[in-house]
C-alpha positions in Angstrom: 104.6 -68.2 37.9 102.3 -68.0 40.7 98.8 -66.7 41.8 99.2 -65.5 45.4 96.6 -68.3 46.9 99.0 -69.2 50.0 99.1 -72.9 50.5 99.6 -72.0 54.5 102.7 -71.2 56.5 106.1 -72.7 56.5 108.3 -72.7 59.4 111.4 -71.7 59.4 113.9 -74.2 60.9 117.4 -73.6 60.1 119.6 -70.4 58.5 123.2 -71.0 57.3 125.6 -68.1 56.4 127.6 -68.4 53.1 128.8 -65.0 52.6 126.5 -62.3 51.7 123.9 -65.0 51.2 122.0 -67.5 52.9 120.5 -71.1 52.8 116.9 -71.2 54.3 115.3 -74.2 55.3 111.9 -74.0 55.6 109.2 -77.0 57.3 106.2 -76.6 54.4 102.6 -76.9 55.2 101.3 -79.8 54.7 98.8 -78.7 51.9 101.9 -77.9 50.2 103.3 -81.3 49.5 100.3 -83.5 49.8 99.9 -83.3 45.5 102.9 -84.5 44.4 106.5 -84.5 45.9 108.9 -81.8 46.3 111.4 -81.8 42.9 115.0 -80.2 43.3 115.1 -77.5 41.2 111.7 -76.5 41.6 110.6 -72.8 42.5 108.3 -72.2 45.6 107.5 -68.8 47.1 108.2 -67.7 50.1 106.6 -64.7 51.5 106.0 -64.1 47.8 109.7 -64.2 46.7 110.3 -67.0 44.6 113.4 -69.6 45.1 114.6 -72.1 44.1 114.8 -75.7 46.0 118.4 -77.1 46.2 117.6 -79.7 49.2 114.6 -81.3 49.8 113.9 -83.8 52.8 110.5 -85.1 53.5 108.6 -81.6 54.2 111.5 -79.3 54.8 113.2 -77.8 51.6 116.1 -75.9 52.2 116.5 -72.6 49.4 119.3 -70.4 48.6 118.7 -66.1 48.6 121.5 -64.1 47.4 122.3 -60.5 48.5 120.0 -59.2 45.9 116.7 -60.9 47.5 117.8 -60.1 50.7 118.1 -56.1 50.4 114.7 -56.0 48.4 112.8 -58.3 50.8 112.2 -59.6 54.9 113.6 -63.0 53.9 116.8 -61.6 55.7 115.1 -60.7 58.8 113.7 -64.1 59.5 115.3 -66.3 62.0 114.6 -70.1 62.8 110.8 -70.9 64.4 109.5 -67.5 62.1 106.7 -68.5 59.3 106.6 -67.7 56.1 103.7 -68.0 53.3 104.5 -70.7 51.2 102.8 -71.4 47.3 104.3 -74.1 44.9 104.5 -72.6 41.3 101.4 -72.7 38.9 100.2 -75.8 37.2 98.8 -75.1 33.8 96.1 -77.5 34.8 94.9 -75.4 38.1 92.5 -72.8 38.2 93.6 -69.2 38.3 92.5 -68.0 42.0 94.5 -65.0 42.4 96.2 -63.1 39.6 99.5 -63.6 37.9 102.6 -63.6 40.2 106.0 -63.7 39.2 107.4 -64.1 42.7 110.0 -60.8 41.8 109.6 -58.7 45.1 109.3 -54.9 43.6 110.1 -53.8 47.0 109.3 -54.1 50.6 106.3 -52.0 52.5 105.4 -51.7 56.4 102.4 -51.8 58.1 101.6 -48.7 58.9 97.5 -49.1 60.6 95.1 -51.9 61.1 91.3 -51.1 61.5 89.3 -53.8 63.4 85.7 -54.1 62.1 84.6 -57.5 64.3 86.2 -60.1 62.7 87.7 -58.7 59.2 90.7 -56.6 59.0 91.1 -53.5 57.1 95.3 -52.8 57.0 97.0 -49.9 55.6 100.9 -50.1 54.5 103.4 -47.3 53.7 105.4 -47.6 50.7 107.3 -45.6 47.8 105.5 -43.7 45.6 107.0 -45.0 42.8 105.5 -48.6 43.6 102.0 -46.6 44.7 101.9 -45.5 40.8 101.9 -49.1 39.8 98.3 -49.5 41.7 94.8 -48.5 41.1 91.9 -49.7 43.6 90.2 -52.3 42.9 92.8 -53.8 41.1 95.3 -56.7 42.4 98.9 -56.4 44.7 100.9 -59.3 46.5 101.8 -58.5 50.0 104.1 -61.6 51.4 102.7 -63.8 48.7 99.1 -63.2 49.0 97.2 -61.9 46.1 94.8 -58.9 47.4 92.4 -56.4 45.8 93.7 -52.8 46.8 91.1 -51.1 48.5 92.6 -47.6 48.7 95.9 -46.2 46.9 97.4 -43.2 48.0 100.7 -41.2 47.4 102.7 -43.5 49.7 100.3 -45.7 50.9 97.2 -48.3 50.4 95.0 -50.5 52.0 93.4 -54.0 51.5 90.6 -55.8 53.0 91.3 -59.0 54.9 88.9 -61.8 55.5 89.2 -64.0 58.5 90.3 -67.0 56.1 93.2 -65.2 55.0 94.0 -64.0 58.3 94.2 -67.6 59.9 96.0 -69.4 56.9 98.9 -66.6 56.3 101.3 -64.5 58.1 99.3 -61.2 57.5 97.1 -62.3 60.9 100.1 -62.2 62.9 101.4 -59.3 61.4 101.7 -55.5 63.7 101.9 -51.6 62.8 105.9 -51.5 62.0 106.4 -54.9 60.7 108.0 -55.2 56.9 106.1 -56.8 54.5 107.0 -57.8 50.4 105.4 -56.4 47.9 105.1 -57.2 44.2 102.8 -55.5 42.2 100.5 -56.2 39.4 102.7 -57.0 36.1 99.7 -55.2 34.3 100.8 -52.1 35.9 104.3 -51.8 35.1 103.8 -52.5 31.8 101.6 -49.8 31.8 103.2 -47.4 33.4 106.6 -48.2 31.2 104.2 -47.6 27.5 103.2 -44.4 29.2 106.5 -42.9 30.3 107.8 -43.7 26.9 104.6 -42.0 24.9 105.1 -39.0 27.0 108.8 -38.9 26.4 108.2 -39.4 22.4 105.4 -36.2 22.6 108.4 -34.2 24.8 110.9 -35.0 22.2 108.3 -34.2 18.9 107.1 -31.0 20.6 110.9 -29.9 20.9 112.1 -31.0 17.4 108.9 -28.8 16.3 110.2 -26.0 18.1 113.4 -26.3 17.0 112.4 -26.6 13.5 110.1 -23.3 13.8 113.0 -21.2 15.2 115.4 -22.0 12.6 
């Protein structure tokens, strides 16, 4: 579990094939692994997507993504010297920044406009309705690991505000119109969403038995 508060940016230093999946090695930020060291086994996210450490030497852990992470997310478009967001799982402890994060990529987005206004960012991403219905304005979405209030929702597309804080420490400052971005949205909504579907469904099916039973 995770919040979406980005330690910083991890650099990408080495990509090894194995099959349809891929070991990533990734230099962490330093105010990732100043706490307490780096376990094997542990999960981190990167750009949001959570894996799981199977190497760790000083400050670069190496992960392992498998096809499924790679078709759902931009993990397989990185190459070494990229950045990623990085954010070591939730402490129990910790205080709750952001908003719950399981690090399960729903899908991925593009950025589709940024408006300047001086130095805050207002940036707008294109992405399938069917993750759109998840999100409400005002409420919470992870875009490459960063926990952000939606600002506008749309059919196929929303926008967030970005603060200059969150444009230095992340990889949403370096980001242009066209790039692919991960996005997870809030857990909040899907349950949501799924209690609704299946309450509409149950008054379909009651309506029809009803009918059914009047025409007989």
């Amino acid at each position: 579990m995770f919040t979406g508060i980005v330690a910083g940016r991890g650099r990408v230093t080495a990509i090894e094939r194995n099959g349809s999946a891929i070991d990533l090695s990734v230099q962490l930020p330093a105010e990732a692994v100043t706490d307490d060291p780096i376990q094997i086994g542990e999960s981190i996210a990167n750009n949001g997507c959570c894996l799981t450490v199977i190497r760790s030497e000083g400050d670069v852990c190496t992960f392992q993504a498998g096809a499924e992470t790679l078709s759902r997310t931009n993990l397989g478009r990185l190459k070494p010297g990229d950045v990623v967001n990085i954010e070591r799982s939730l402490r129990a402890s910790e205080r709750l920044g952001g908003h719950f994060v399981q690090g399960h990529v729903d899908g991925a987005a593009r950025v589709d406009a940024i408006d300047r206004d001086g130095e805050w960012i207002k940036m707008w991403f294109r992405v399938a309705p069917r993750l759109t219905a998840q999100m409400v304005a005002k409420g919470s979405v992870t875009v490459d690991g960063v926990s952000l209030t939606l600002v506008d929702v749309e059919a196929e597309r929303f926008s967030i505000a970005l603060i200059p804080h969150t444009l230095d420490v992340t990889t949403l400052g370096l980001r242009k119109v066209g790039d692919p971005v991960n996005i997870e949205t809030d857990i909040l909504g899907k349950y949501l969403e799924k209690m609704v579907g299946e309450l509409q469904l149950s008054s379909v099916k009651a309506a029809a038995a009803g009918l059914s039973s009047s025409t007989q």
